[in-house]
Structures are given as C-alpha cells and as structure tokens.
N, C-alpha and C positions, 0 to 999 in steps of 0.2 A: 303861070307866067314863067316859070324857073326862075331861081338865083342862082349866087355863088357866092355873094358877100360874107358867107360865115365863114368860109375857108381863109378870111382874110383876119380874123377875130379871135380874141381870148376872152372867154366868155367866166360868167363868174355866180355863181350858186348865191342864194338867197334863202337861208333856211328863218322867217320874216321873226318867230319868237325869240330866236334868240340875237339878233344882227345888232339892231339899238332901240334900244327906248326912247321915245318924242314925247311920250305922250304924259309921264312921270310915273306910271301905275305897275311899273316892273317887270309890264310884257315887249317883248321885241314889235316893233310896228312900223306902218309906212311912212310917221310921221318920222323916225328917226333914217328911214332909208332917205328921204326927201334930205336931208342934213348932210349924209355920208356921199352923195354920189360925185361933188368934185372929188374925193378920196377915190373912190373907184376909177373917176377919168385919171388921179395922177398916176396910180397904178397900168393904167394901159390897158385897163379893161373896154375892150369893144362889146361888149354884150352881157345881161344878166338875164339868170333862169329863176324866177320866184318859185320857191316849191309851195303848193296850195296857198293861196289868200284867202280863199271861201269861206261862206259857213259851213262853220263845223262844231258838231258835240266834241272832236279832239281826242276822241278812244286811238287813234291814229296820229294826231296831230295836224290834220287838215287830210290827210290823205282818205276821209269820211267824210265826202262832201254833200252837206245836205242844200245848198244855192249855185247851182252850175254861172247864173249868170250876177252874182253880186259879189262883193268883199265885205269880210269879218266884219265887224261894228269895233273888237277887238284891234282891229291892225287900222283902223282908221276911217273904213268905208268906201265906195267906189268915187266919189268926188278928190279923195287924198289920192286914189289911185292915178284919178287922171291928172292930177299936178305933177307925183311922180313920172309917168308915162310923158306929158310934155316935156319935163326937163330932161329927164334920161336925151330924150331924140336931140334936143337942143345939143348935145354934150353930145352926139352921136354916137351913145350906145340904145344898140338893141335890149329889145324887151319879149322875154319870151314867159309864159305860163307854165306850169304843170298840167296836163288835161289828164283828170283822174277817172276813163271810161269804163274801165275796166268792173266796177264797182260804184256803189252809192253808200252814203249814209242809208241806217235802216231809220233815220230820222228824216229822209229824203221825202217832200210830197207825192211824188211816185211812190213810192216802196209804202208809206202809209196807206193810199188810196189802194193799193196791191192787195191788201188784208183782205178786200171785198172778195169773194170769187167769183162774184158778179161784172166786178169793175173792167173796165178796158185797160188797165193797168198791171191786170192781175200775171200778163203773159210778158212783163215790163222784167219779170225775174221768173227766177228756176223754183215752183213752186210745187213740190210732189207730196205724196202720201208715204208712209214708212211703210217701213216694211212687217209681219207680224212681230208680236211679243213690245211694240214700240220702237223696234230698230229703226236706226235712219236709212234712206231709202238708198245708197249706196254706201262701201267702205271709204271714201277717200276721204284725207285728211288733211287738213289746216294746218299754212306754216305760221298760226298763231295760236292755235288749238288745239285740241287732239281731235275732232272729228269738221270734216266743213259743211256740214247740217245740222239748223238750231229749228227747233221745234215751235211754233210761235201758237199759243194757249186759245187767242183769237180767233186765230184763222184756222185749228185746226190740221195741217199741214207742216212740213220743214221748209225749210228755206236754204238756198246753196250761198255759202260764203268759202272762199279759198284762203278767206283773209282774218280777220277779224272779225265776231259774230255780228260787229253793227258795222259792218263793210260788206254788202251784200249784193253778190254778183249780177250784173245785168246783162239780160239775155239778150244778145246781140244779134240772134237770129229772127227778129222783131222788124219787121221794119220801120214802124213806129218809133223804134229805141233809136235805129240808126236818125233820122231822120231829123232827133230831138235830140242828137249829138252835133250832127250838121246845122244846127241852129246856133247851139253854145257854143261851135269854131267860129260860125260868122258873127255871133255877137261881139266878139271881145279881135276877132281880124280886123272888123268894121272902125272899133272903137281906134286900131291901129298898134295893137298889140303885134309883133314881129314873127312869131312862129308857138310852139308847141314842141315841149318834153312831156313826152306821152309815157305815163307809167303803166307797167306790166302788160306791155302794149302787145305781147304774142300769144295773150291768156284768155282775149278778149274771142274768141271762137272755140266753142264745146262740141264733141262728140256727141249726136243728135238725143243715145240712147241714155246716156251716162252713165256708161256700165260698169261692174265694180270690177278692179283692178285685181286680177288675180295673181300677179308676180309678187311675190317680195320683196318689199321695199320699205324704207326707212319713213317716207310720206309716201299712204295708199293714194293713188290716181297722178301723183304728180305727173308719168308720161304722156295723162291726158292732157293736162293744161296748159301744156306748150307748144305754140305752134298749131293749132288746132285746122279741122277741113275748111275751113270757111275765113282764117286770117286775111289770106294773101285777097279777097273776094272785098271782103270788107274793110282794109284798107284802099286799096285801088276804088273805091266806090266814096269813101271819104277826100283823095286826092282828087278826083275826076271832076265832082261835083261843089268843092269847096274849095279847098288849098292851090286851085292852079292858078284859079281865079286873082290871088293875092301873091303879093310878094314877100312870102315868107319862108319858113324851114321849119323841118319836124325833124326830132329826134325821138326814138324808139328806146325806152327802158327793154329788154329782151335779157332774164333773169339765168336762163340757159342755152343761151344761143352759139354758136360753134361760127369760124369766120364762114366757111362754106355756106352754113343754114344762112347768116347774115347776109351776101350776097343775095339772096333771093328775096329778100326785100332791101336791097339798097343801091342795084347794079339794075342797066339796062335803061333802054329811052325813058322811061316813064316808072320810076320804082317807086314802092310803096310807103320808103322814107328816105329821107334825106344823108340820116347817119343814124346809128344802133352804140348803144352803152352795151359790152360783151361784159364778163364779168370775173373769167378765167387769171388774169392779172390780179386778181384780190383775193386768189388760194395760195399763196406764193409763201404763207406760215399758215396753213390751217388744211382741211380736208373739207373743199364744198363749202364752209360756214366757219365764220371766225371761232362760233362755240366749239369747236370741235379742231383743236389748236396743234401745229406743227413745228419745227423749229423751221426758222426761215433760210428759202432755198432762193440763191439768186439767179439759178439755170433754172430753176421754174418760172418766176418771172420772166427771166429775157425770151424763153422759150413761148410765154405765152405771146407777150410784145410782137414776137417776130412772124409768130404764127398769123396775127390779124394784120402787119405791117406789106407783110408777102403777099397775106390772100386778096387784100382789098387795093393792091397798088394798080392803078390803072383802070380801073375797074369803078370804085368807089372810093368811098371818104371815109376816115376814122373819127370816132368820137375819142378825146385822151384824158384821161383821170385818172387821178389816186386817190381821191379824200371825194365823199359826199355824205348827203346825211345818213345812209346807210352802213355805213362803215365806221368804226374806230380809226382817230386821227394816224396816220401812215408814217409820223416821224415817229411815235410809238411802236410801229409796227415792224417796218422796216429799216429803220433808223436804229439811231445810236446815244445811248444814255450818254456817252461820255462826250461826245463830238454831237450835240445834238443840232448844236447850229449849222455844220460843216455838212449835214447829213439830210438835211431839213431843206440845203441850197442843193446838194448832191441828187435829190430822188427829184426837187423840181425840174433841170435839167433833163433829167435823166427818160421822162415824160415826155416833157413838152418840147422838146426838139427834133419829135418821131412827126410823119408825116400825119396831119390829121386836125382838128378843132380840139385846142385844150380848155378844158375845162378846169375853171379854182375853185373851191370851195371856202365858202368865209371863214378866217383866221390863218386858213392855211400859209397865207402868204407871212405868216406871222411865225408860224412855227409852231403853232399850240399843238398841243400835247393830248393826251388821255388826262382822267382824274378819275381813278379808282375811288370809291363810297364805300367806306365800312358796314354799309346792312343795306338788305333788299329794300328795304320800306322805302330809301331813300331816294330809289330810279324811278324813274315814268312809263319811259317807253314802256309798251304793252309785250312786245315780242321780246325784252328782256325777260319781263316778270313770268310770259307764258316756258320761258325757255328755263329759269329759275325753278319752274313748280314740274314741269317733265327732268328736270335735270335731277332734282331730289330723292328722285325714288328709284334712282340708281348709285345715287354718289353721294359720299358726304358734305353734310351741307356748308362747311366750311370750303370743300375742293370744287363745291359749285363753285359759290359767291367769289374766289377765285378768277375762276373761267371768266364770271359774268364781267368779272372788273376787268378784263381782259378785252372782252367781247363788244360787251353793250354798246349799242346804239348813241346809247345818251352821254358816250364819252367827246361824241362830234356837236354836243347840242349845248355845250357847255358856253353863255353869255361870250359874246366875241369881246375881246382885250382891249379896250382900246387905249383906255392908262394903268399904271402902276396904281392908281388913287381907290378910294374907294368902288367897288364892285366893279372894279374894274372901266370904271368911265361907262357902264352898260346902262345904269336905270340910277337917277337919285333914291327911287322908292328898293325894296329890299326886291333883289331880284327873283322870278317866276322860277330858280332850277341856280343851284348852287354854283360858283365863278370858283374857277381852277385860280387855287392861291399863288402859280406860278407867273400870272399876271404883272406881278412885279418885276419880273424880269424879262418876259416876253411879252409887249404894248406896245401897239400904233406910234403914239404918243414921244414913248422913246427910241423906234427903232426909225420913225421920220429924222430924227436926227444922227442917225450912227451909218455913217458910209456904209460898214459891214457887216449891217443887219441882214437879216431875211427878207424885209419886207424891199430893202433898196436890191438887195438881190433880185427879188420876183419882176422889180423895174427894170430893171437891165435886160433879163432875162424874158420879158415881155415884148423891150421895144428890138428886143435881137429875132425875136419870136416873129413878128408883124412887119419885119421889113425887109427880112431878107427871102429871096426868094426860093436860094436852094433849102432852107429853112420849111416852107411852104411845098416846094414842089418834089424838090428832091428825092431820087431812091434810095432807099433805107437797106443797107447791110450791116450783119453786126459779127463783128473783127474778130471775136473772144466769146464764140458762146460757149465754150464749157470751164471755163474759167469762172473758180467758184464764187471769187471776191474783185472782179474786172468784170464793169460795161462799157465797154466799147466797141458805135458802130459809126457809123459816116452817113452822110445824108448826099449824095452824090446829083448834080445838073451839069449834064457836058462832063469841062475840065475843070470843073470847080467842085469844091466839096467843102462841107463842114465835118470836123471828126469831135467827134465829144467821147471824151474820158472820164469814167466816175468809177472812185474806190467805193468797194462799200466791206472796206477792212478798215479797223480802230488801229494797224498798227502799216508804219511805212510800205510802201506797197511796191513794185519794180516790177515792169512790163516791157515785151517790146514792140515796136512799131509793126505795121505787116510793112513787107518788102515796100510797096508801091509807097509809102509815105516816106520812106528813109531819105534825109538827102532833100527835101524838096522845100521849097522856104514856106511859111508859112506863120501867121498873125494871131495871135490868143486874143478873140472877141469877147470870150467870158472865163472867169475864173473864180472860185469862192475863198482865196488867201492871197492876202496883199505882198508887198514887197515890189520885187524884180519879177522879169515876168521867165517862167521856169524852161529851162531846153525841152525841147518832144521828148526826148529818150531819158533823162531823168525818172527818178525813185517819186512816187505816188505820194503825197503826205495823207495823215488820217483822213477819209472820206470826203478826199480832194476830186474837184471836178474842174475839167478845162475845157475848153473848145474853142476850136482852131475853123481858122477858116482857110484853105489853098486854092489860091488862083490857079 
C-alpha cells in the first residue's frame, strides 16, 4: 500500500524490563506501559518501538526469541498486549515491534526439533561437521564470543551463531524459514501492529560456502556477514508478498552500513526498507565500539550527520538517534558533567532537527545518565561480560572494568526515573537491575513541573519537530563544519529556513553568522536558557542551543 505517516512522527523506544512496573514483581512490563502512555501522548510521541516482548530465556534480553507469535507471561501476555495496542491507536500513536529474524533462541521449537538430522527442521539453521582434530568448521568469530560455532553433544555437529551461543543463526536460504517468517509479519500486521524494527537486518543472507576468512581482522568473517548475496532477494520477497499488503513501515538495524550501501535498500520505487539505523554517528569518542574509547570529536559526528543528511536527501529517509538500548546514555557521552542539563537539551536539538524520523529512547527525554557499578558480577548484559573476560587477558583488570563502566550496554537499561522516591517510582517490589541514585535529581515527576527541565524541553522541542515543515522537509546544510566546539546547520524550504545553533563548549563560545543570515530578521523558536531572548550575533553561553526560524 505505501505510507508516509512516519515521516510525520517522533517515535519513542520501549526497552519493556526496564520502562515501569504494573505488575509489582520488579520487572518492567505492559501493564506499567498501559499506565504511562498518556505521558508519552503528552511528550508528543507519535509512535513507539517495543524492543522484543517475546518469549524468551533472556541470554539476550528478548533478543533470543524462542515464541515468534506470543508475549512474555513476564511482561503481561498477549491479551495485556492488545489493551496496550488499542489504546496506543486511541491516542494515535503507532505501534511498531522488534522482528528478531536474523536468529532464534536455541530454546526455539525449530532449533530443538533441528537436533534431529532426520527432522525437516534440521536445514532451519547452519548445521556442519568440524573440522579435524574437533576444530569448528570455519574461523569466524562472535561479537559475543570468541568463536561463532558451538558444538551441540546431541546432535553431534556445530551450530552457527554470529551472536550469542543460544542466539542461533537461521538459514535464510530455506524457503521454509522465509515463509515462516511471512507468517509471524502477518500475524502480529493482522493483529494491527504498525510496522517492524528489523534487527541485524543485513546479516540475515550467508555466503553459500562459509568460507573461513583469511584477512586479518579483529572479528574473523565479519566481511561475510554483511550485506550478504542474497539480502537485497530476500527482503524484496518479504515486501512483495507481506508488507505492501498493509499499511505499515520497516526499519532496518544495518550494524555496518555506509549512506551509499543504505540507498540500496531504501531508495527507488519499491525499496527493500523504509529507513536504516547507520551507526557511524555513535564512533564520535570511540574506534568502531564504545570498548575501544576516543576522546570526543565533534567534526566526526557532524561529518558523520552530514554524510547520511547529503546522501539520502531526496532520495530517501533518515532514521535519527542518539540513545538506544545499545549504546551508553549520550549525555554521558557526548555531554557535559558540568552543564549536563544545558547539554542534554543541546545534543536533543542538535539530532532531531536534521531531516529524517527521530527516534527517543526511554529517559532520554529525561536526561539520564550512565551509572558506572563497581564490580563485573554486578552487569547483566552478556556482551559486557563477554567483552570483560576477552578484555582481561590483555589489560589490567582494573583498566578493564574501567572501559566497561564506560561502555556497557547496561548503563541505558538502568530502571527509567520516574520520581525522586523510592526506586525511583519504577517497581514497589526491589527492582530487576540497580536505579541510578541520580534519580533524585533527574525524575518525570519533577521535571513535569520545572519549565526548564529536559523533559519540557524534549516537549517543545517535539511539537517544533511535528509541525513545522521546513523542520520535515527542508535541506540540510551545516554552516561550521570544521569548527571544533560549533554545530551549526540550517534546514532550508524556499525562502524560509530554520538555523539551529549548539555549543558543545563548557566555556562562552563567539561565532559568526555566514553572510546570507546577517541582517535579516528573524524569530528564536527554541532555546535551552531563559531570560531575553539573545541577538543572532551574540557570544554562545555554556552548551547553549537556539534555533531561529527566517521568513
């Protein structure tokens, strides 16, 4: 059917364990979503991404799905689902899923009936023979393990996982598999579910022979697993026969994908997604992966921004984020300990006024922070812990745990704020993962009442988002790109333009205008410091951001 409705939306991330408790047993669930979602309508949120509901063992945190077509018993059940799902629409926000294809739980009824070598399941995954001496049957390696072939004692044979050893890859060149994918899109389309964020959605097609990777490289095979012969085949075969059918949108996780590569699934009559998460923008302090830590460069960011702003203008759609569950919160990152409020309003802008669908991630709108944990034992996520035990037998284990407090995953998974009170207004029962003691000072609760909170910020900042349309449609240039402590670009339609300014210096900052703005009148729409409202050509205050709108 095509849409376009998302291009008109701020969509908002749902990571379900930690959002709110309903239920009082100290896990995040739908009964506490079903509570929160006038908060989300007053935020300005037109759409939410639940990342996995399913069942799941949780080696992953749902991203091991072992029920394509049901919800956790944990997060409420598929009946809570569909109360959520009616009101959401009531409230006219969209509802989108996580479709986790890429992989299954090894707890999946496929992947168990796979053990057989008899079964008709058994070609449902990548099941080989080793090689002599017990080797696995190729070198390539897991970005959760050091090898991405586990040996299974049953079956006799290894098993290919890229992921986690009970996240085990499905052989997508099955037609069977496809088929039984096409089923669980229209189960949960039918149900009236809005669209699909498709993870590791360019991994899902293998090199026929899976040969071992004979370059040097940090992860053996990783050039296989992206992008592979048979993506662009088996998405278009998934749109054709499912998704045209409905009125919805897909979004592409694409873990390495370059703006160019992007276009070719997102450009053209009939592309194979809607929009792509790129991921270049989230090396801006690090090398490839947060564990591996830079000091923060803001011409790498703006250079990355500009690179997918330019390539995809006219062409296609951007997907816009700082913060998801994959990442360490971004005011930690890119922000500013001392100005963390001023910096917190500054990187929201500073995003979400580029052409494209912004995405929020829950608390963000809040401002939360990292919360470094004084010992390994005390994180969850798996790809810490895997990252902690390779990280040690090169580095002191002190200048690990360091990195990982840095790094971790489980610094974005920390119980959302919603009061200064206890546990943070998140669960009466003791919460599932420790509440960042900063809660007290950064909470729903009290920043609903503070004009010049973040979270009234993210409001303004939304309905500036959703309604204007050089906002939406406008072309994107940026004024200052080598400027190492100035973002600023304009968003241009016709003779009108929005120009947005953001320091991201802790000390007064002095810039000047390009020619073509000098002189010309213009209206300050948003701003993150009250008072009077400031001349164009004025001095920067700390990690001040404006935006002007010219007629």
């Amino acid at each position: 059917m095509g849409c376009d409705w998302y291009k008109d939306r701020v969509f908002y991330q749902i990571w379900p364990r930690s959002f709110k408790d309903g239920s009082g047993d100290g896990v995040g669930d739908l009964y506490g979503v079903l509570e929160k979602l006038d908060y989300l309508k007053s935020l300005g949120i037109g759409g939410i991404w639940f990342s996995p509901l399913y069942p799941s063992p949780n080696a992953d945190f749902g991203y091991d799905v072992s029920d394509y077509c049901d919800i956790s018993p944990e997060y409420g059940g598929i009946d809570v689902f569909r109360k959520v799902l009616k009101r959401a629409h009531e409230l006219d926000i969209k509802v989108i899923l996580d479709l986790v294809i890429a992989h299954t739980s090894d707890e999946h009824e496929w992947f168990k009936k796979s053990r057989d070598k008899d079964s008709p399941f058994r070609d449902f995954y990548f099941w080989r023979r080793g090689k002599a001496g017990g080797k696995a049957p190729n070198n390539w390696s897991s970005f959760f393990s050091k090898g991405a072939w586990s040996f299974d004692p049953a079956s006799g044979e290894h098993y290919l996982h890229l992921h986690h050893s009970k996240q085990v890859d499905l052989n997508m060149d099955n037609p069977r598999v496809r088929e039984e994918i096409k089923k669980v899109m229209r189960f949960w389309l039918d149900m009236g579910v809005d669209g699909f964020r498709e993870d590791v959605i360019t991994y899902i097609s293998k090199p026929e022979d899976l040969p071992d990777d004979l370059f040097f490289r940090a992860v053996k095979g990783l050039r296989f697993y992206d992008c592979g012969p048979k993506v662009h085949e088996y998405l278009q075969e998934f749109r054709t026969d499912v998704l045209d059918h409905y009125d919805c949108f897909t979004v592409g996780e694409a873990p390495m994908i370059s703006p160019k590569k992007a276009l070719s699934f997102v450009s053209g009559p009939h592309p194979d997604l809607d929009m792509v998460f790129g991921f270049k923008h989230m090396e801006a302090d690090c090398f490839l992966k947060e564990y591996l830590p830079l000091p923060f460069s803001l011409r790498k960011l703006k250079r990355a921004f500009g690179s997918w702003q330019k390539a995809l203008n006219g062409r296609a759609w951007n997907a816009l984020y700082l913060e998801n569950h994959d990442h360490p919160r971004v005011v930690s990152r890119y922000g500013s300990k001392r100005y963390r409020k001023e910096s917190a309003k500054a990187l929201a802008a500073c995003y979400m006024l580029q052409q494209g669908t912004p995405f929020v991630f829950q608390g963000q709108e809040l401002g939360m922070g990292n919360m470094p944990l004084d010992d390994i034992s005390k994180y969850e996520d798996c790809l810490t812990k895997s990252a902690y035990e390779k990280g040690i037998r090169f580095l002191p284990k002190k200048l690990v745990l360091k990195i990982i407090q840095r790094a971790s995953r489980d610094n974005a998974r920390t119980p959302v704020q919603w009061t200064g009170g206890r546990n943070a207004g998140f669960s009466e029962a003791e919460p599932w993962f420790f509440v960042n003691p900063d809660h007290a000072k950064f909470n729903a609760e009290d920043e609903d009442k503070d004009p010049d909170s973040v979270l009234n910020f993210y409001r303004a900042l939304i309905r500036l988002r959703t309604s204007s349309d050089i906002a939406r449609d406008g072309d994107y240039k940026d004024l200052a790109p080598l400027h190492p402590r100035l973002y600023m670009y304009e968003r241009r339609l016709g003779e009108r333009a929005l120009l947005v300014i953001c320091s991201f210096s802790d000390r007064p900052l002095k810039f000047r205008l390009p020619k073509e703005f000098r002189g010309r009148a213009a209206k300050l729409v948003l701003g993150n410091y009250g008072g009077e409202e400031p001349e164009m050509t004025s001095a920067l205050r700390p990690r001040e951001v404006r935006v002007y709108e010219l007629g």
